[in-house]
C-alpha positions as CSV (number, residue, x, y, z in Angstrom):
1,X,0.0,0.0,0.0
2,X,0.9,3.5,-0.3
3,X,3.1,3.4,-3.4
4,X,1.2,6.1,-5.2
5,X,1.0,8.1,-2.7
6,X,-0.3,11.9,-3.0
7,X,-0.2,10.6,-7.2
8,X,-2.7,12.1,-9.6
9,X,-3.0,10.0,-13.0
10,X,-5.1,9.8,-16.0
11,X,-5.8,6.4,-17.5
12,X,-7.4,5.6,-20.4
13,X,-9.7,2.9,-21.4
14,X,-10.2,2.8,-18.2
15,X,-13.6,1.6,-17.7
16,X,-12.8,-1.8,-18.6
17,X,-10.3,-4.4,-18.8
18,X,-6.5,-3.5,-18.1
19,X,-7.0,0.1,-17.4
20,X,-9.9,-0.5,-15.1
21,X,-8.0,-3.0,-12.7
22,X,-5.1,-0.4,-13.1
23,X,-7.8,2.5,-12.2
24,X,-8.3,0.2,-9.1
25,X,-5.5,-0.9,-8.3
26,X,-3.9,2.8,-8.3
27,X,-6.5,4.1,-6.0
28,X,-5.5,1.0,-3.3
29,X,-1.9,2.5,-3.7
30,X,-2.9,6.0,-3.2
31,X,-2.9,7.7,-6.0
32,X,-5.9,9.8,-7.0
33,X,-7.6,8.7,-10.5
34,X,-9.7,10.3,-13.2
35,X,-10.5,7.3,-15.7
36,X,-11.1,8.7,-19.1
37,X,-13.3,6.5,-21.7
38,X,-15.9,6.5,-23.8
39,X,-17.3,3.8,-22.6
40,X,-19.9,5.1,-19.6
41,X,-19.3,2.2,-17.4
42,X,-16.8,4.2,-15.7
43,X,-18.6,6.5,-14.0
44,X,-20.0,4.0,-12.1
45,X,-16.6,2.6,-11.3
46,X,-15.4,6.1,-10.3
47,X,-18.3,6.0,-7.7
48,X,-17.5,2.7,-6.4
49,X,-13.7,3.9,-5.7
50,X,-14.6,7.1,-3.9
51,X,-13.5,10.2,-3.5
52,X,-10.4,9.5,-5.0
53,X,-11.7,8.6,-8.5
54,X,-13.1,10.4,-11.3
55,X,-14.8,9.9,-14.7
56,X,-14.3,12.1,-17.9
57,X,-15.9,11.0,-21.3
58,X,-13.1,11.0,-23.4
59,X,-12.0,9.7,-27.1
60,X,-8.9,9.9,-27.2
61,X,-8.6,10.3,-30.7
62,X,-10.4,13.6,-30.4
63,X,-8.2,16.3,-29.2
64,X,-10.7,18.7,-28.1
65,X,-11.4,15.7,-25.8
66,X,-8.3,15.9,-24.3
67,X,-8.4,19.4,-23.2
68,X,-11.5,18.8,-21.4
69,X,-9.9,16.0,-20.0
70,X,-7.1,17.3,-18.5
71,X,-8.9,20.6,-17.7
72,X,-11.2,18.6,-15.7
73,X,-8.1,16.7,-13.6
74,X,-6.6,20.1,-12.9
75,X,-9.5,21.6,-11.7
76,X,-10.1,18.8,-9.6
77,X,-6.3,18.0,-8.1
78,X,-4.5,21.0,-9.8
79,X,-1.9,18.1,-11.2
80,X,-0.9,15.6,-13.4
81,X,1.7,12.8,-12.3
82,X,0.5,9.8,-14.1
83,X,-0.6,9.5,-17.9
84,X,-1.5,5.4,-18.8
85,X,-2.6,5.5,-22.2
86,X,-4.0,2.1,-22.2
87,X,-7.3,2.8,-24.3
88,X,-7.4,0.7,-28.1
89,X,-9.2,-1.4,-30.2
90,X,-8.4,-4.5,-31.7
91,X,-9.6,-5.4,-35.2
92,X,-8.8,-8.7,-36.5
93,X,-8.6,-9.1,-40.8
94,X,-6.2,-9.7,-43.6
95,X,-4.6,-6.8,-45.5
96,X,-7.0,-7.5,-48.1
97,X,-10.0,-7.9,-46.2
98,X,-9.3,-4.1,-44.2
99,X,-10.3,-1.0,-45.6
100,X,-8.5,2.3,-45.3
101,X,-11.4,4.0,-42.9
102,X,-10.9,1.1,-40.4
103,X,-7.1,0.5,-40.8
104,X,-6.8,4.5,-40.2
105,X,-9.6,4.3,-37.1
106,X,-7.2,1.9,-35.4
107,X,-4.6,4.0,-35.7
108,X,-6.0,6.8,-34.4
109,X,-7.0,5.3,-31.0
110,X,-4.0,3.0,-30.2
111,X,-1.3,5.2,-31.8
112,X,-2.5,9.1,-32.2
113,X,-4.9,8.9,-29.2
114,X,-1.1,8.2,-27.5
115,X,0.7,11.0,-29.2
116,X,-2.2,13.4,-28.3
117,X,-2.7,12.4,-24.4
118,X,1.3,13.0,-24.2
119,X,1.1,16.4,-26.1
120,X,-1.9,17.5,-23.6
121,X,-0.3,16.3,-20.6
122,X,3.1,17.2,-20.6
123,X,3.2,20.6,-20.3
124,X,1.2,20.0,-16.7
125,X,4.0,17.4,-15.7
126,X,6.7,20.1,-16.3
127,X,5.2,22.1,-14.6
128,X,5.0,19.8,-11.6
129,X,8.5,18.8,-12.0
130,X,8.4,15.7,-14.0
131,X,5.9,12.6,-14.0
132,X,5.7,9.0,-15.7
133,X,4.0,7.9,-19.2
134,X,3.2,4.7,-19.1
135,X,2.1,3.6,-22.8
136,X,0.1,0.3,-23.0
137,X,1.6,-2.0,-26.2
138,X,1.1,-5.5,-26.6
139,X,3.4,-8.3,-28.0
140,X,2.1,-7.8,-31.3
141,X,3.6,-4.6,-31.2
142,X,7.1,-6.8,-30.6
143,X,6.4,-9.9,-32.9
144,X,4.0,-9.6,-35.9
145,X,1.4,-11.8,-37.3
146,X,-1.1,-12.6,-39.5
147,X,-4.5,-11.2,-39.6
148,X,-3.4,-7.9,-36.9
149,X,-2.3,-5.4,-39.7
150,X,-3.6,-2.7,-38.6
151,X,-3.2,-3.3,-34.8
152,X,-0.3,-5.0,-34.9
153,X,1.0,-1.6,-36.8
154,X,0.0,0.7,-34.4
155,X,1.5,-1.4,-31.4
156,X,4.8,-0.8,-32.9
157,X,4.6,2.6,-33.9
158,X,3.6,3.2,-30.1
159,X,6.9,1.1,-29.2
160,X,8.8,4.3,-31.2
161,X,6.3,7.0,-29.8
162,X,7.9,5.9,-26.4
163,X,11.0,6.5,-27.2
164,X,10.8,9.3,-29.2
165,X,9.3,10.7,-25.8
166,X,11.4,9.3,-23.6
167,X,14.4,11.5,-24.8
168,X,12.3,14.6,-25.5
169,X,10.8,14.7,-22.2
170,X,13.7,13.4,-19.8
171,X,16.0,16.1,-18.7
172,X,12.0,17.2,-17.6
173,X,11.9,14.5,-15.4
174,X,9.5,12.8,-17.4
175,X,9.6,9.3,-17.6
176,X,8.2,7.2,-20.9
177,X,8.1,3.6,-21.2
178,X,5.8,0.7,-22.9
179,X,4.2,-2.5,-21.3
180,X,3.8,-5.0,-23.8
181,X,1.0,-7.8,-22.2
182,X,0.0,-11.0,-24.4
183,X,-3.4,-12.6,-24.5
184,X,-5.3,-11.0,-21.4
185,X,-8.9,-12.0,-20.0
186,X,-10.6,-9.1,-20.9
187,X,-13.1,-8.1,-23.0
188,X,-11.4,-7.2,-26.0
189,X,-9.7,-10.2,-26.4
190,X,-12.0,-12.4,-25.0
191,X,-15.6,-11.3,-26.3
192,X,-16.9,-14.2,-25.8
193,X,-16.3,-14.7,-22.4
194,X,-14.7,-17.6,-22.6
195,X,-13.5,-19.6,-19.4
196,X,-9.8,-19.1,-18.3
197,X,-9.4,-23.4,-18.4
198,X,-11.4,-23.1,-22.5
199,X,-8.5,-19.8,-23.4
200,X,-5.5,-21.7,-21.7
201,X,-5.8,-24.8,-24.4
202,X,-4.7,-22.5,-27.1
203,X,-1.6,-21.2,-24.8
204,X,0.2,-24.3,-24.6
205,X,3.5,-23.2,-26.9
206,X,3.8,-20.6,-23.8
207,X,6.1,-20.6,-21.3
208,X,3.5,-20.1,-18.9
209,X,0.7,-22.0,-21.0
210,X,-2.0,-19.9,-19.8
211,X,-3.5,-16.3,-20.4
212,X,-2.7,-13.0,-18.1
213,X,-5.5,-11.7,-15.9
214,X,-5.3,-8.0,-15.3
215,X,-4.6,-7.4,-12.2
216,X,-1.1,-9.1,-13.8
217,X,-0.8,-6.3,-15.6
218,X,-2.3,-3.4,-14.1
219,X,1.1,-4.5,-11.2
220,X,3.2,-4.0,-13.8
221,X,1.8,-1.0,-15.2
222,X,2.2,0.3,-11.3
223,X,5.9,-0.4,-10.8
224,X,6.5,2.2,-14.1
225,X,4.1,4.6,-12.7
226,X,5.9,4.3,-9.5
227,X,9.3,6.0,-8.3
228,X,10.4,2.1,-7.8
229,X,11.1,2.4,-11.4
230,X,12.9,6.2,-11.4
231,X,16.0,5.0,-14.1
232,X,14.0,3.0,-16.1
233,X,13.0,5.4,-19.5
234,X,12.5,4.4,-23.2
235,X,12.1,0.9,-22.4
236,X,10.1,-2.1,-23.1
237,X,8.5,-3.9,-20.3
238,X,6.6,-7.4,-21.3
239,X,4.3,-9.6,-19.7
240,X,2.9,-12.1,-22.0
241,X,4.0,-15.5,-20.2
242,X,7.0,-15.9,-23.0
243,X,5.0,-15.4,-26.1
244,X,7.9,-13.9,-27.6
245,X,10.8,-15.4,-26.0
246,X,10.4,-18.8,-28.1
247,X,8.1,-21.9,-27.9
248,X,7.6,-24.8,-25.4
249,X,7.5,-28.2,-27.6
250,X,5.4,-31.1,-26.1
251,X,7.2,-33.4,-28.1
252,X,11.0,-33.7,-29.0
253,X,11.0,-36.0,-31.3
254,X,12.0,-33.7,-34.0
255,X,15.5,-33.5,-32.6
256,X,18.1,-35.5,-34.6
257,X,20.1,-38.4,-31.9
């Protein structure tokens, strides 16, 4: 407890998923929260946390969205310490089979709804004396495949948003980095609401053959927002139970005796 203590953050997508056990999860370490989505949902979390939470409608694709955004954490706290841009979208479809509009709608949430939360909250960190960006990737934004074109594109142009920031921002005391989870229980990636036991018999090349819940990630997600984490900028943090480290083989057989 306590590690965010006196903290005021922003997080994004917030309502649901990663950012909403990471909107939690902050608040149990002290930190004081507005969760920005456009999902409504979060309101009502914001109410369940308290005092120390907040809700904002927010795209964050729409700039003018932004500005009420951070004009409404200000207002509230006067501050900005903590920027998670965790909200995205995930559309699945060949090259082929994705048009520009969506290929370019994907972009503009996971990659320019990034670019934009930095350019709006920035200025406040200085201000404050520095702060920590904490971008939410993925390991398709490490390791490609077939099928994630358009998010697997804007995961890896976040990966160079990151640094990009990291040495514009530093000698400001700013700190960016990138968490890169794998296949997480949330709704996103598990629309169907599958059962952890039915999702972990695709996961058995893994390392840890199994998918993240998370509360696993929303930890990791706290050690960057953190001062635990105070010479760690520009760098790539993953938690995808060794999707792209390699692959676990069941059978060795293969291997020439």
């Amino acid at each position: 407890m306590g590690r965010l203590d006196g903290k005021i953050a922003i997080v994004t997508g917030g309502a649901n998923g990663i950012g909403a056990a990471t909107s939690r999860l902050f608040v149990e370490e002290g930190a004081r929260v507005m969760i920005a989505d456009v999902d409504g949902l979060g309101a009502a979390l914001a109410r369940s946390l308290g005092d120390s939470a907040a809700f904002v409608r927010t795209d964050v694709s729409c700039e003018s969205d932004w500005q009420v955004c951070v004009d409404a954490v200000v207002k509230r706290w006067s501050r900005i310490d903590i920027l998670v841009n965790n909200a995205a979208m995930l559309v699945v479809g060949s090259i082929l089979d994705t048009t520009k509009d969506t290929f370019e709608r994907v972009l503009s949430v996971n990659l320019v709804g990034a670019f934009l939360g930095i350019k709006s909250v920035v200025p406040i960190m200085k201000t404050g004396g520095g702060g920590s960006v904490v971008n939410v990737s993925s390991n398709a934004g490490l390791a490609a495949g077939n099928g994630l074109s358009a998010y697997s594109s804007s995961k890896f142009g976040l990966r160079g948003l990151t640094k990009v920031a990291a040495f514009e921002f530093g000698r400001d005391g700013i700190r960016v980095n990138s968490v890169h989870p794998g296949s997480t229980d949330t709704k996103m990636t598990n629309p169907n609401a599958k059962s952890l036991e039915e999702l972990a018999h695709s996961r058995k090349h893994l390392a840890l053959p199994r998918v993240a819940l998370p509360e696993e990630i929303a930890r990791m997600i706290l050690f960057l927002a953190s001062d635990e984490s105070s010479f760690s900028t520009g760098a790539e943090f993953i938690s995808d139970g060794g999707a792209v480290a390699g692959r676990y083989y069941e059978n060795f057989s293969f291997v020439q005796k």
